[in-house]
Structures are given as C-alpha cells and as structure tokens.
C-alpha positions, 0 to 999 in steps of 0.5 A, a space after each residue: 962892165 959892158 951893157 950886156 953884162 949889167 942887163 945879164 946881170 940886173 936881167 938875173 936879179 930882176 927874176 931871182 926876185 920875181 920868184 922869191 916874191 911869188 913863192 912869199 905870196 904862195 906861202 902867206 896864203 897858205 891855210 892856218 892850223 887849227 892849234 891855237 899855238 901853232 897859230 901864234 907861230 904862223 902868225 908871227 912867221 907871217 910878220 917876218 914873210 910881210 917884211 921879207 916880202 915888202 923889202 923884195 918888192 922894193 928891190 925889184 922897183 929899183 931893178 926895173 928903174 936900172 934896167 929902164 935907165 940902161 935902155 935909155 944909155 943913163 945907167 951908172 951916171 948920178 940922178 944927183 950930179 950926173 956924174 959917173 958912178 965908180 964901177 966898183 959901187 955899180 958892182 956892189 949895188 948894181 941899181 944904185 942911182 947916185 955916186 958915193 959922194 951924193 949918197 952920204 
C-alpha cells in the first residue's frame, strides 16, 4: 500500500467519522417528548447514542494519531519495538500502533 493510499484511506475514515459524531451530537440534542414512556425510551436510546458517540470520538483520535505519524514517515512501524507492522494488520487496522507480537 503506498502513502497516498493510506492517507486516502485514513483521509476517508477520518471524515466518515466526523460525520457519524455530528449527526450523534445533533440527534442527543434533540428535544424530548412529553410521554413519560416515550421519555424512558429516549432515554435509554441516549445511553446507546453516548456509548456510540464515546467509541466514535476514540477512534477518530487514533485516525488523527495515524495520519500525524504518516506525515512524519512513522506510520506502520511498532510505537513498542519499531519494527514493521504486517501490511495485512495495517489493512485490517489501519491506525494501529503496534505489530501482532507487542499487541497480545
């Protein structure tokens, strides 16, 4: 994978995920509905939104960690053992900081 694909790539991720965090932050500001039923629902929609959200603004930091790292040429080498990371890991994880070994 060259550079330019990994910052298409992480570029990609970086802003489906701004847009999944400003539609959460939209929708948990919402108004409330006057049944007290319907309230508990909304409520506990809320709960999953928050987790939703928490999870999406973790991800993005690790995306911006990526990116920074590609611009200064220490993407895909391990934070742990500067080695190289299996391209195949970078695939599946592309904002991972350590190789297989150092990550179990």
């Amino acid at each position: 994978m060259t550079d330019q694909e990994i910052l298409t790539t992480l570029t990609e991720k970086k802003t489906q995920l701004e847009h999944r965090i400003s539609a959460i932050e939209a929708d948990l500001h919402q108004g409330r509905s006057q049944d007290f039923a319907e309230q508990a629902t909304e409520t506990e929609n809320d709960e999953v939104l928050d987790e939703i959200h928490h999870q999406a603004k973790a991800e993005l930091k690790h995306v911006i960690a990526a990116l920074n790292r590609l611009e200064h040429h220490k993407y895909g080498f391990c934070t742990s053992c500067d080695t190289a990371i299996n391209i195949e890991r970078l695939h599946v994880l592309p904002y991972t900081t350590t190789c297989i070994n150092c990550a179990t």
